[in-house]
C-alpha positions as CSV (number, residue, x, y, z in Angstrom):
1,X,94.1,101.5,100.6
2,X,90.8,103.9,101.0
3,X,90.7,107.0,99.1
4,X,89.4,109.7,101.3
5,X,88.0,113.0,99.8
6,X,90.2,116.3,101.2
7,X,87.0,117.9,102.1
8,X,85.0,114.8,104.1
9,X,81.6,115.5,105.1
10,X,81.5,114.7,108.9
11,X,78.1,114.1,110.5
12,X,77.7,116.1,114.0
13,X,77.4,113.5,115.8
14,X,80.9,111.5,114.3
15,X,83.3,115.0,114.5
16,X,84.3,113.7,117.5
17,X,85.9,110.6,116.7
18,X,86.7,111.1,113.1
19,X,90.2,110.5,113.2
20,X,89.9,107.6,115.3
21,X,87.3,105.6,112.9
22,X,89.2,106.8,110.1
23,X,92.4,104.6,111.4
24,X,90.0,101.6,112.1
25,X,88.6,101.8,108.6
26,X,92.6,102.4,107.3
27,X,93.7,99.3,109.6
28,X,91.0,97.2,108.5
29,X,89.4,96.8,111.8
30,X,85.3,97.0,112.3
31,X,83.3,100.2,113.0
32,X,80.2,99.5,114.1
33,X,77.1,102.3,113.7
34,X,79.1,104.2,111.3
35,X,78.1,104.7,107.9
36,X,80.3,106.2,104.7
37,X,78.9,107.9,101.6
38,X,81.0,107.3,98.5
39,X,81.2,108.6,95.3
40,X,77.6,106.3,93.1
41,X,78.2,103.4,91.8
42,X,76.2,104.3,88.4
43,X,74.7,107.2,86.9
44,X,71.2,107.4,88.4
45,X,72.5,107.9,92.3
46,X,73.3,111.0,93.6
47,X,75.8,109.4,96.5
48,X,76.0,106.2,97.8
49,X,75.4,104.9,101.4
50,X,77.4,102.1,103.0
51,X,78.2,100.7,106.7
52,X,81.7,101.2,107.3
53,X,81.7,97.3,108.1
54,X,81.3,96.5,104.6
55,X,85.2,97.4,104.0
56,X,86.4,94.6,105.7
57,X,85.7,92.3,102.8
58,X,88.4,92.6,100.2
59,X,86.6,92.3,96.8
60,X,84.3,95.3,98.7
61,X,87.4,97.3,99.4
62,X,89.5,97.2,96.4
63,X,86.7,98.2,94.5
64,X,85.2,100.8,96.7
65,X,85.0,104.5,95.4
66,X,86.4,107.2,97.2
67,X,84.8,107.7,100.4
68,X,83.1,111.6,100.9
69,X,81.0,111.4,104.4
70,X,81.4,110.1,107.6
71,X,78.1,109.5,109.7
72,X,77.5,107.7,113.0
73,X,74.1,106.6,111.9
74,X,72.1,106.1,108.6
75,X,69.9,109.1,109.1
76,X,72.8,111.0,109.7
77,X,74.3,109.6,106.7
78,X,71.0,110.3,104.8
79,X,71.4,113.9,106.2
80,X,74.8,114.5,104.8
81,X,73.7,113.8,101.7
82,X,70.8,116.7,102.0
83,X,73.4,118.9,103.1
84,X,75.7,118.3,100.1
85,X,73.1,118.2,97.6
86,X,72.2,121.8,98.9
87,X,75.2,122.7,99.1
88,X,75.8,122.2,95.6
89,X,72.7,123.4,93.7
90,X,71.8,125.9,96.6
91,X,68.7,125.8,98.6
92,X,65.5,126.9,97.2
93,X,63.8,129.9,98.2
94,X,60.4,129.9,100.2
């Protein structure tokens, strides 16, 4: 089973088949071009960045953390994790 986050950070580009590649990822079926960021692995990341594609190996998938963003491309994905990081500390001022 993948843990999702309540609040998942959805790319612009994947809002408009979220639901739909999050039932392939749940179903254990392939998504390609879309990339999830999960919770880091260690210390020193901030989030990481992984193709959906990846879950369909089961050591991958039973040990992956929960899953935050949604993105139909690695920049996008890179984006979203801008976008949180701002969101968090705030952005700075000019």
């Amino acid at each position: 089973m993948v843990n999702w986050y309540k609040n998942l950070y959805v790319g612009d580009t994947a809002k408009k088949k979220q639901k739909k590649w999050m039932r392939r990822i749940e179903n254990k079926k392939a998504v390609l071009g879309v990339w999830l960021l999960t919770l880091p692995s260690n210390q020193q990341n901030n989030l990481d960045v992984i193709p959906a594609d990846l879950l369909l190996q089961p050591a991958v998938r039973r040990n992956c953390p929960m899953i935050v963003g949604l993105a139909v491309s690695r920049e996008e994905a890179f984006e979203l994790v801008e976008r949180s990081h701002w969101k968090l500390i705030g952005k700075p001022e000019k």
